[in-house]
C-alpha positions as CSV (number, residue, x, y, z in Angstrom):
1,X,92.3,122.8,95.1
2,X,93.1,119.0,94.3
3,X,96.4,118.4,93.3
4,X,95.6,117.1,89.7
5,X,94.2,120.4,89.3
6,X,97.3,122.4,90.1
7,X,99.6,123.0,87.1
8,X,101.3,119.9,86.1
9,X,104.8,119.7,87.9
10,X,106.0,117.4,84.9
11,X,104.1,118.0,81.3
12,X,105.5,115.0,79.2
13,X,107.8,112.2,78.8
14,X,108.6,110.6,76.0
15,X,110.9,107.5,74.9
16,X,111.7,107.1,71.5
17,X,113.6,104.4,69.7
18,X,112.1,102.2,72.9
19,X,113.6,98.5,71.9
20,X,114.2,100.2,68.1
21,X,110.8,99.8,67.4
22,X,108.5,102.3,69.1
23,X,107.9,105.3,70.7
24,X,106.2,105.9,73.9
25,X,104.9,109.4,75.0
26,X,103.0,110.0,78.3
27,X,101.4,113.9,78.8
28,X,99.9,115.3,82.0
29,X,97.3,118.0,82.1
30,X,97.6,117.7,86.2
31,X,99.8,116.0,89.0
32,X,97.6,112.9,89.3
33,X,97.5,110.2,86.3
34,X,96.8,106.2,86.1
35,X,98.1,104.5,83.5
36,X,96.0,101.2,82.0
37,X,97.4,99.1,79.6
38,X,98.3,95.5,78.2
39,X,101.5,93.9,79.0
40,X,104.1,95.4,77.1
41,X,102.6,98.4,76.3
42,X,105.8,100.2,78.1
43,X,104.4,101.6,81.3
44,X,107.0,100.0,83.6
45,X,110.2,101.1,81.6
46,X,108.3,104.4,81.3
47,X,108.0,104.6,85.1
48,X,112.0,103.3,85.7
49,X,113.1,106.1,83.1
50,X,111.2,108.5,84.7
51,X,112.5,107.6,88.3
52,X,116.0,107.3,86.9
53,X,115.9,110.8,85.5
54,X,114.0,112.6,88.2
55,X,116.5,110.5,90.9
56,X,119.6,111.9,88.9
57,X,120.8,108.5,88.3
58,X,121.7,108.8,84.7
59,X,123.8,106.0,84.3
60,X,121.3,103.7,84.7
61,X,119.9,104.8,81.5
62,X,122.2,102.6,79.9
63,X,120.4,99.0,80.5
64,X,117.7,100.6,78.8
65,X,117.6,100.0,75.0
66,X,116.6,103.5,73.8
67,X,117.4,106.4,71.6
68,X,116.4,109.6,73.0
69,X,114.5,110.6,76.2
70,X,112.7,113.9,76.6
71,X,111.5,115.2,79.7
72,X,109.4,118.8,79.8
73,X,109.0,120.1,83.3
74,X,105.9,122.9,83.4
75,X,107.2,126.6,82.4
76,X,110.8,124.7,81.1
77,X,112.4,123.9,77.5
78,X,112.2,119.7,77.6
79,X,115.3,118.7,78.0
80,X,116.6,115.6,75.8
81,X,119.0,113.1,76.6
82,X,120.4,110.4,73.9
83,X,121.4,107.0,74.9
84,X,124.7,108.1,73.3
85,X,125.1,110.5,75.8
86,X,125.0,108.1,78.6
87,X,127.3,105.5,77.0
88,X,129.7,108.7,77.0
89,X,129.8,108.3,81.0
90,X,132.7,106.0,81.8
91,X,131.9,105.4,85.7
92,X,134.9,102.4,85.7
93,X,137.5,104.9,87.0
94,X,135.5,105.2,90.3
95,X,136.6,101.4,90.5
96,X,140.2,102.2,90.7
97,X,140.3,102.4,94.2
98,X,141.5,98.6,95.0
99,X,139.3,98.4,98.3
100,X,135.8,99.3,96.0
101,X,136.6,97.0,93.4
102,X,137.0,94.1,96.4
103,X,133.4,95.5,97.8
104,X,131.7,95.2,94.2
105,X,133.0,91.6,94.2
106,X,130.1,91.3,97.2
107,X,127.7,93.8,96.1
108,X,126.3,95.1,92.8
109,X,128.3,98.1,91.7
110,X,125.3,100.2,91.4
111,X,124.9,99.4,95.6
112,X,128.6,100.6,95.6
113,X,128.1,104.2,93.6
114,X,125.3,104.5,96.0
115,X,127.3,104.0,98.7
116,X,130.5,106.1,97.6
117,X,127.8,109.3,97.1
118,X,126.8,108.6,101.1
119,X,130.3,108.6,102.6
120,X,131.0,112.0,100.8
121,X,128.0,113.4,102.8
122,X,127.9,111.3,106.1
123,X,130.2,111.2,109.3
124,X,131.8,108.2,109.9
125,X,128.8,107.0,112.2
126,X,125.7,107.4,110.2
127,X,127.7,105.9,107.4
128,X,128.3,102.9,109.8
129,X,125.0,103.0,111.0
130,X,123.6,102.6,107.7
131,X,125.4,99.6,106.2
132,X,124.7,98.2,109.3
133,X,120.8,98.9,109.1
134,X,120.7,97.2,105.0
135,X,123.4,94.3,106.4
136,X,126.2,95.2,103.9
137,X,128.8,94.8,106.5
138,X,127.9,91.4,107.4
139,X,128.3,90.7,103.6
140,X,131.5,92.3,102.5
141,X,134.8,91.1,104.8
142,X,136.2,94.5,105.5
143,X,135.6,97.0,108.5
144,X,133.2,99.5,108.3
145,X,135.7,102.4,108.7
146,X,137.8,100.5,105.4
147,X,134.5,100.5,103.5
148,X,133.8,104.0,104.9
149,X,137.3,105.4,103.3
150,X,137.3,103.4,100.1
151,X,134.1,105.0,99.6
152,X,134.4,108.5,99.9
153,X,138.4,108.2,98.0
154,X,135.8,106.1,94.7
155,X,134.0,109.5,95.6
156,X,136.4,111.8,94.4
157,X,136.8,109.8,91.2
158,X,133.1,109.7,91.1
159,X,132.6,113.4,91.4
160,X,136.1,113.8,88.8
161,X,133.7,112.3,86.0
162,X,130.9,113.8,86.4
163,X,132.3,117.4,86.3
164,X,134.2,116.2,83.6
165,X,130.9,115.6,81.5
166,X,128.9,118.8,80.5
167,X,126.0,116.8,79.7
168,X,126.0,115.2,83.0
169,X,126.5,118.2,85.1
170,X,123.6,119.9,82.9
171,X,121.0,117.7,83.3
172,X,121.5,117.3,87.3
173,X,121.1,121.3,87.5
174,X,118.0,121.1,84.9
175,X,116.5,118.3,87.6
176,X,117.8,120.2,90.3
177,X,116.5,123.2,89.1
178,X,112.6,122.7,88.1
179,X,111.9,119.6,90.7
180,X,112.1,119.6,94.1
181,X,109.8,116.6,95.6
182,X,111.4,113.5,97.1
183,X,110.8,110.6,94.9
184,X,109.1,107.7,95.9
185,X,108.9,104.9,93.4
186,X,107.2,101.8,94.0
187,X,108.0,99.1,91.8
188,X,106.1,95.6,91.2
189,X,109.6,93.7,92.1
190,X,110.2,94.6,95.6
191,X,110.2,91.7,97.7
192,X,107.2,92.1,100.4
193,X,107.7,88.7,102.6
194,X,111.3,88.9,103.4
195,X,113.6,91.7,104.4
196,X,116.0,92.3,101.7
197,X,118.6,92.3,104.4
198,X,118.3,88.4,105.0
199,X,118.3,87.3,101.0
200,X,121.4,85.8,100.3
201,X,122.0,87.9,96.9
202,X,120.8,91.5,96.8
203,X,119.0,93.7,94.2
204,X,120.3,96.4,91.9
205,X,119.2,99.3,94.2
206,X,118.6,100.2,97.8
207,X,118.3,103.9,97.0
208,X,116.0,105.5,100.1
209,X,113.4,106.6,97.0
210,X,112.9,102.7,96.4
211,X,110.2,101.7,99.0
212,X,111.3,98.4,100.2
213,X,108.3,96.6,101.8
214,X,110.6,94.1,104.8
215,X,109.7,95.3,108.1
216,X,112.8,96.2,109.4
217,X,112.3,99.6,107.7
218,X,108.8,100.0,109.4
219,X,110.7,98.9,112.9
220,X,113.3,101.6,112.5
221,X,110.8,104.2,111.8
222,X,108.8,103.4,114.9
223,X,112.2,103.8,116.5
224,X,113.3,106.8,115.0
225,X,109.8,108.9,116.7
226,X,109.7,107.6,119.4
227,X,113.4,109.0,120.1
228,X,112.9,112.0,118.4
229,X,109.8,112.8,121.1
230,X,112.0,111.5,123.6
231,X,114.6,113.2,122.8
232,X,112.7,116.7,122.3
233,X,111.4,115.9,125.7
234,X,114.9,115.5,127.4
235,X,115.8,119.4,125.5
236,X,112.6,120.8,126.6
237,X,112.5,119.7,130.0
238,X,116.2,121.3,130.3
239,X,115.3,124.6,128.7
240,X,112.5,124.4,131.6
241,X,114.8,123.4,134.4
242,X,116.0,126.8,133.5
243,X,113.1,128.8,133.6
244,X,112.1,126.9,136.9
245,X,115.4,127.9,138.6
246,X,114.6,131.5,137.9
247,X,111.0,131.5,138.5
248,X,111.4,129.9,142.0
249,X,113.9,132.3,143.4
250,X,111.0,134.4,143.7
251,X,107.4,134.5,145.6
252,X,105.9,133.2,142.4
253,X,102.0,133.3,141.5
254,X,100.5,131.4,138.7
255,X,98.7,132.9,136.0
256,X,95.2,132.3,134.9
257,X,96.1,130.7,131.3
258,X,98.7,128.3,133.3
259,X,95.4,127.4,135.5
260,X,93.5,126.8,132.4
261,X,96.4,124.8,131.0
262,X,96.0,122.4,133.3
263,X,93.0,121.6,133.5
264,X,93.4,119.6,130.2
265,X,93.7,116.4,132.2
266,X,94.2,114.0,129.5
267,X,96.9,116.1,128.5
268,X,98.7,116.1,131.8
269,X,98.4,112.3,132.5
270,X,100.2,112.1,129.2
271,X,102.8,114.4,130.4
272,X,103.1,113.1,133.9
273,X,103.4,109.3,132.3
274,X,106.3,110.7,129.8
275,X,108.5,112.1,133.1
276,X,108.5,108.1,133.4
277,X,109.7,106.5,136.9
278,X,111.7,109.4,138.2
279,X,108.1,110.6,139.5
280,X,106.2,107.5,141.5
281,X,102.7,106.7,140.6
282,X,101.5,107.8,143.9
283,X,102.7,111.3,143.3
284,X,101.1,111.1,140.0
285,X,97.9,110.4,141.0
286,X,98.4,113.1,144.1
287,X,99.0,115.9,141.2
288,X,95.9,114.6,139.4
289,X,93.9,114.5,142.7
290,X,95.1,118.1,143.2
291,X,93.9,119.5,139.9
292,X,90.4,117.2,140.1
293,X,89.6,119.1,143.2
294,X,90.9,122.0,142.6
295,X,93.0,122.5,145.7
296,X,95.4,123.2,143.6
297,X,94.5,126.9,143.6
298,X,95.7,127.4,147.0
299,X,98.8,129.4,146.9
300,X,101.4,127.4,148.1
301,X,100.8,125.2,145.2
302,X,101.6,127.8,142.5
303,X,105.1,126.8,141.8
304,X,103.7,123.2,140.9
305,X,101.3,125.1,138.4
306,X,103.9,126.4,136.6
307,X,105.9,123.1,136.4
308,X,103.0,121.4,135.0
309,X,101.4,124.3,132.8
310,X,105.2,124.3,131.3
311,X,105.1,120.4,130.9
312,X,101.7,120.5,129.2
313,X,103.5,123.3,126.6
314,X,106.4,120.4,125.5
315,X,103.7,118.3,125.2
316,X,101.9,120.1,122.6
317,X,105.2,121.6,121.3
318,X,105.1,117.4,120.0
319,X,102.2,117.5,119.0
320,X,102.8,117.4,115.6
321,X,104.8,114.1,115.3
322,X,102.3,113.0,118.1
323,X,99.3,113.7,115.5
324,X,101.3,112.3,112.6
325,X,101.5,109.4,114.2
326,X,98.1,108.8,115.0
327,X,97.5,109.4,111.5
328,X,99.2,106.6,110.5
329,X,97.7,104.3,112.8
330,X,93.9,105.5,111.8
331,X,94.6,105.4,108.1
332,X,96.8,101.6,108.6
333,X,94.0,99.8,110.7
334,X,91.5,100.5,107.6
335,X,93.7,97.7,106.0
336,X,94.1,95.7,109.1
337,X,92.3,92.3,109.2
338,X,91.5,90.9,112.7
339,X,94.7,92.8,113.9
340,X,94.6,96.8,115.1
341,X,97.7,99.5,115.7
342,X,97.6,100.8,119.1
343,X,99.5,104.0,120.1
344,X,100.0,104.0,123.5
345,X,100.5,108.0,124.2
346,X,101.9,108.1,127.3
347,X,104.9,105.3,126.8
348,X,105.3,106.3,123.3
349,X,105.2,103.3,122.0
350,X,103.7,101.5,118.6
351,X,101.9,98.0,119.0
352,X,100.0,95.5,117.2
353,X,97.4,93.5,118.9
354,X,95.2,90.7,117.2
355,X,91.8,91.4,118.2
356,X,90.3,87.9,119.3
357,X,93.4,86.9,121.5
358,X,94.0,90.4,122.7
359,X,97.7,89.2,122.4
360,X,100.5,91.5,120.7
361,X,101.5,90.7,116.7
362,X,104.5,91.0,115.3
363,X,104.8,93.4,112.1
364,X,106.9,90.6,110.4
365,X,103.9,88.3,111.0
366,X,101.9,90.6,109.2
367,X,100.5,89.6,105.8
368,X,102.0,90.3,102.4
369,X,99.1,92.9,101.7
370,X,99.7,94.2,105.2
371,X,103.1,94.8,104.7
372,X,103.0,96.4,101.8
373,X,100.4,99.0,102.9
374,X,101.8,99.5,106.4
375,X,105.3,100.4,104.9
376,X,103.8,102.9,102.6
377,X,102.3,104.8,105.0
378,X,104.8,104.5,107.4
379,X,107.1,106.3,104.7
380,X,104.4,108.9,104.3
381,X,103.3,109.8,108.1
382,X,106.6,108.7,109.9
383,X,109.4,110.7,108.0
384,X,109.6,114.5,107.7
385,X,109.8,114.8,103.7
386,X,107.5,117.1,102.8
387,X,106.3,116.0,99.7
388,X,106.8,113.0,97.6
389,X,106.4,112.1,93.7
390,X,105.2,108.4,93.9
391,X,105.6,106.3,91.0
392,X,103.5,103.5,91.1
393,X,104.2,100.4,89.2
394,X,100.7,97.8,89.7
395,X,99.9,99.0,93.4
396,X,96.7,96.1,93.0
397,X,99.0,93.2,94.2
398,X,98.4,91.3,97.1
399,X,95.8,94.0,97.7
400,X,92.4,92.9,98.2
401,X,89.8,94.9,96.0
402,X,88.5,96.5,98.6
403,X,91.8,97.7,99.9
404,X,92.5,98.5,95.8
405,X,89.8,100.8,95.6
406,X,90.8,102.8,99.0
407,X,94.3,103.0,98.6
408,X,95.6,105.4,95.8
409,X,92.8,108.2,97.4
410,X,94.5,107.5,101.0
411,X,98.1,108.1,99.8
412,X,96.7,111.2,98.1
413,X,94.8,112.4,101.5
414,X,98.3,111.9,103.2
415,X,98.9,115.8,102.1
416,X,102.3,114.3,101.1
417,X,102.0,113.5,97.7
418,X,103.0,116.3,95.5
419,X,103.2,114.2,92.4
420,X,101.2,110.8,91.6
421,X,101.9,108.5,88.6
422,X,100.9,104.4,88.8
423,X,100.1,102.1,86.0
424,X,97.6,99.3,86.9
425,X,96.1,96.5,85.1
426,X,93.4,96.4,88.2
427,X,90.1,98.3,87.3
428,X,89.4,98.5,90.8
429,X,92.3,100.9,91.6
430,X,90.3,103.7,89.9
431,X,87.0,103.0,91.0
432,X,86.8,105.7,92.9
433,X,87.1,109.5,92.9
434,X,90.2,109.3,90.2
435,X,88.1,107.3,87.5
436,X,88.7,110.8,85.5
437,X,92.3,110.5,86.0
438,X,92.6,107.2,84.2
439,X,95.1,107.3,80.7
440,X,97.2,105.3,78.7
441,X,100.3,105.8,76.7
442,X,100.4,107.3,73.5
443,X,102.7,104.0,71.0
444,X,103.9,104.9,67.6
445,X,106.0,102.1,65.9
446,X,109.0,103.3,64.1
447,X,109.3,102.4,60.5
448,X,111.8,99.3,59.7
């Protein structure tokens, strides 16, 4: 069944008292809607509510000039949430700590509540790892262990206030309890021809739910696979050093299903290839010459058939990231121009190459277009979430109409999208299969 078929995960939304004088009101009778509209209409502060209510950051409901929000998840009671109830949350106490207050001097203090709920849940390493990876540290004069402390002490503070306020602590278990996708929310101001990292001022959020389209994301997500198959390799190949041990104490005799195994020979060059140098290429080519001609059969050679027939098992026991990675280059060199993704299999490795010079591209030197759609579904094939809720604020920029047509039915193929909203001013973005989909927002004005 198509997911704007399935029960709607989210009913409506509604914003009233939007800028005192009207009230917006968006209701889904699926999972998949478009939104069309004039400037102005509302449908980007209707997508940042959303995201700010569905991410569970309620304080940032306060830059918004509104009086109530409603939300009404399917088979709930909506629940409400007044903009006097957000005023209520005094976050300045998290800013007693001396050290945090120095960081927000360096760093909006939005960045710095985001960081203070990441030390509470990270070791000291992946914490350091990760201002490191979004440059903070090279930003804010203090050592990553200080800014790692003052973090998770503005934590405690943090945490203080919110279980202080009943509100608060309700509407994170109402979220909690009636919404489980990871958000993904893709907003018009995200710069797409620099990293973020490398701008001399920084903007007011660099949740992980905010896509941000620099290419040192993209470069870390190709790193990120191609350890994790390395380093499922290394753990597999010791769980069959075991096995090997114990097997080869005795006169050992192949089976016919390890036979068959092998004789998926693009399968074994890959495996053979991902041993790497330890195993010369003569000796490769031997093995292959072996199975080719079948001598391989002869008895003497059994113990070898279990070594590869148990290789050829870790390599499918991959196969999933291996497939998901392929995926991503297929569905990516649709919106390639001149320039096509190669995954090299056997080195594990991720490339670009420009298809006149046959030389190999950079991802930064990709286009703005490029970027954009390469980091999108790089977040979709490359990372284990499940499912995602993408909120989609004018996808149609820098996007050819070709690629505009294409691309909301491609993110929707990913089988990762549990949830899809986008507002467009692009008739192209719906010329396709989710023409029915298209809506707008139901305005009333408030009377004066």
């Amino acid at each position: 069944m198509e997911l704007h078929q399935i029960d709607p995960v989210i009913e409506h939304f509604r914003i009233l008292g939007l800028h005192n004088e009207r009230n917006i009101s968006l209701d889904m009778n699926g999972n998949v809607k478009i939104l069309v509209g004039d400037n102005g209409s509302g449908k980007t502060t209707l997508l940042n509510c959303m995201y700010y209510v569905l991410n569970k950051q309620f304080e940032k409901l306060n830059n918004i000039c509104f009086g109530k929000i409603e939300i009404k998840f399917y088979g709930s009671e909506p629940l409400t949430i007044t903009k006097e109830e957000v005023e209520e949350l005094n976050l300045d106490e998290v800013f007693f700590e001396p050290q945090l207050r120095e960081i927000s001097r360096y760093i909006p203090r939005e960045i710095v509540l985001e960081l203070t709920k990441r030390a509470a849940s990270l070791s000291f390493s992946s914490f350091a790892n990760y201002i490191r990876s979004k440059g903070y540290m090279y930003k804010i004069p203090m050592s990553s262990r200080e800014m790692y402390d003052a973090c998770r002490v503005g934590y405690t503070h943090y945490n203080s206030q919110i279980t202080l306020n009943s509100r608060y602590k309700m509407w994170n278990e109402y979220v909690d309890k009636h919404f489980d996708l990871k958000i993904l929310y893709l907003p018009t101001y995200r710069r797409v021809e620099e990293d973020l990292s490398n701008l001399g001022s920084y903007e007011n959020d660099f949740s992980d739910s905010l896509i941000n389209f620099g290419m040192s994301d993209v470069k870390q997500r190709f790193k990120n696979v191609r350890n994790e198959l390395r380093d499922s390799a290394v753990s597999l190949y010791t769980n069959l050093n075991g096995r090997m041990l114990t097997q080869l104490t005795t006169d050992y005799v192949a089976t016919a299903e390890q036979f068959k195994k092998i004789k998926n020979t693009e399968a074994l060059k890959i495996v053979l290839d991902r041993v790497g140098d330890s195993i010369s290429s003569e000796t490769k080519n031997r093995i292959l010459e072996l199975v080719e001609n079948k001598t391989i059969e002869q008895e003497r050679y059994h113990p070898l058939v279990f070594i590869l027939s148990n290789l050829i098992d870790v390599y499918f026991e991959q196969k999933e990231l291996d497939d998901a990675i392929k995926e991503f280059v297929y569905v990516s060199n649709k919106y390639l121009v001149n320039k096509t993704f190669i995954y090299n299999e056997s080195k594990v490795e991720i490339t670009i190459i420009n298809n006149r010079s046959e030389s190999e591209v950079e991802l930064d030197n990709l286009s703005s277009g490029e970027k954009q759609l390469v980091s999108i579904f790089s977040k979709l094939y490359l990372e284990k979430n499940s499912s995602y809720a993408i909120l989609f604020d004018e996808p149609e920029l820098s996007l050819s109409i070709e690629w505009q047509t294409e691309l909301l039915p491609d993110i929707l193929h990913s089988d990762k999208c549990g949830y899809m909203l986008a507002a467009t001013h692009s008739p192209f973005i719906f010329q396709n299969s989710l023409d029915s989909l298209t809506d707008s927002l139901n305005v009333t004005y408030c009377e004066v």
